[in-house]
C-alpha angles and dihedrals in degrees: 000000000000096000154106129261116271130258092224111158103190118133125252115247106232118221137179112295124190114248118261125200079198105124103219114233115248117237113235105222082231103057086034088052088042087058105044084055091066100042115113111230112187121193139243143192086226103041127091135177093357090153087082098051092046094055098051092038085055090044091056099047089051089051096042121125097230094207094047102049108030100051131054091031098177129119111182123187105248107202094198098062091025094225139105110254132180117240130267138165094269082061097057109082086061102044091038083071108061088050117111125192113269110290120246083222116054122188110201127183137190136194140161100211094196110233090218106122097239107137083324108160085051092048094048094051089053094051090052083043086057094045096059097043089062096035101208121198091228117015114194125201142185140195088027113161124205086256084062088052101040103034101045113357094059100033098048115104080221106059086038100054099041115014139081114204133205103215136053106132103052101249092126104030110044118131072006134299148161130315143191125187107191124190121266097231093057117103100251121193100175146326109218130175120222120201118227132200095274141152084193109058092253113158130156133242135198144169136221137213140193121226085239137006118283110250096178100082083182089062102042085052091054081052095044092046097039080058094055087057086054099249106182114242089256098062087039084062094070092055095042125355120214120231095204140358131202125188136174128211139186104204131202113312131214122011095349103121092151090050099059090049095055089047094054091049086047087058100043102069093042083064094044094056075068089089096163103037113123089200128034116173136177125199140169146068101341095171112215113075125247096255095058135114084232086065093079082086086077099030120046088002134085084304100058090102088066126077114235101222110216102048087042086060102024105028086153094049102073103149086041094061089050106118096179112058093177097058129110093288134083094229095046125252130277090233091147113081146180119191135178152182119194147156096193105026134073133182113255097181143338130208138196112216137183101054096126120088115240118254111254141198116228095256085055096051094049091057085050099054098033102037103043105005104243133123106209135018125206122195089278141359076248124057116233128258118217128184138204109196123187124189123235 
């Protein structure tokens, strides 16, 4: 979406973390003033007092302990101690034993929610309606904001029973950022974060799997420990090699063409240390549409290795396939991607969902039309982007 981040002042829920002997660098008010002046800062008719939001977001990625936050992304909901807790090695016997080996049948799902605050909280309980209707293996989203985490993900029967998440704390989501909730019974290795050249915030975030679960808790711990020295993946591959790896992005908005491009060529190579991976897949809010010149950079750039899915299925259904109705075109953009390079997966069929408007009460609709001058609302300003993969 072609838009700013949000001035969302919800609190961020704080969580365990596991303790760091990491001393945190300390951000000199030069470098941090330096930087603000450079820092584009697009407006909107539904964003206030961003600038905020962009200082502390910016704070708190300077400060941040790279090892700390960027690895072992996963929050799970531990029903002893009712709480959401992020994952250490204690945890692992347990959790060890709802894992599964790597279906032959994966179900994926992308969305970006829209942090505007138009009917938000409503919008934002029918996406998580439609989620669990569906049930998807991995759901990726993008533009989430600390209320949606805190208000409906974390609150919901359905993400606690069956999902780990990969942010509690913030790091990726504030002003706003990008999210995956992966089921508990997958075979999870790690869910790391990696920071791109941005002025927005934007990272990416992916999540790796074994082919089956690791039995060897000594190992996993090596893994595990290797990762908080900051051991590259590709160094992590010799201890445990990943199967397959999913990630999710929100790339530049706006104008940023070079941007995008630098951020493709930032993500590629993070796939390709997965060496020994059998399935690599990127999915989100890629922002240039598919029949743009700017597309090249998929298709004949550093991604022309990987498949894009719905032209690959449906090469005759072009305005189906369109995820942004709003954009330059008359028919709308295909903001919205999946893409994928495999050796033992294939794509069996791809939708495009949330196309429908919400059903409103008067009082609903009157907010709607006199507040912000629409007539309908649908779960997001994107439509959504959902994936059955098989194996071969």
């Amino acid at each position: 979406m072609n838009s700013p981040p949000p001035p969302s002042a919800s609190c961020i829920i704080r969580v365990d973390r596991p303790s760091s002997t990491t001393t945190r660098s300390v951000v000199d008010p030069k470098d941090l003033t330096q930087a603000m002046s450079k820092l584009k800062k697009p407006s909107s008719q539904h964003i206030v007092e961003f600038e905020e939001r962009y200082q502390q977001a910016l704070r708190m990625q300077q400060n941040e302990d790279e090892c700390a936050a960027h690895f072992n992304r996963r929050f799970f909901f531990d029903e002893e101690a009712h709480k959401w807790t992020r994952f250490e090695m204690i945890h692992y016997t347990k959790m060890m034993k709802e894992m599964k080996p790597f279906p032959n049948q994966l179900k994926i799902l992308s969305l970006n929610v829209w942090f505007a605050n138009i009917l938000q909280h409503k919008r934002y309980e029918a996406q998580l309606d439609f989620f669990e209707q569906i049930n998807p293996d991995v759901i990726c989203l993008q533009e989430v904001i600390p209320n949606y985490i805190e208000n409906n993900i974390t609150i919901r029967d359905f993400t606690r029973n069956n999902y780990v998440i990969s942010d509690m704390d913030g790091t990726t989501v504030d002003p706003y950022g990008v999210m995956i909730l992966v089921k508990k019974t997958l075979p999870i290795l790690d869910i790391r974060i990696t920071s791109l050249t941005t002025r927005m915030g934007r990272k990416l975030i992916h999540v790796s799997f074994t082919k089956e679960p690791i039995r060897d808790e000594t190992l996993m711990e090596k893994y595990i420990a290797d990762a908080s020295r900051g051991s590259s993946i590709t160094q992590l591959e010799t201890i445990i090699p990943a199967y397959a790896v999913i990630g999710t992005v929100h790339l530049e908005s706006l104008a940023s063409k070079a941007a995008r491009k630098t951020q493709l060529e930032q993500i590629h190579p993070v796939f390709s240390q997965y060496a020994s991976s059998s399935l690599r897949m990127l999915t989100g809010d890629f922002n240039f549409d598919s029949e743009s010149i700017e597309n090249q950079n998929l298709t004949s750039g550093i991604f022309k290795d990987y498949t894009d899915i719905w032209p690959s299925l449906y090469p005759q259904q072009v305005l189906e396939g369109k995820t942004f109705p709003y954009g330059p075109h008359r028919k709308g953009d295909r903001l919205d991607r999946m893409v994928i390079k495999s050796t033992s997966y294939k794509p069996h069929k791809m939708e495009v969902f949330g196309k429908v408007p919400l059903p409103l009460s008067s009082e609903e609709q009157t907010t709607l039309r006199e507040k912000f001058n629409m007539e309908k609302v649908c779960l997001s300003d994107h439509y959504g982007i959902y994936c059955e993969l098989h194996s071969y």
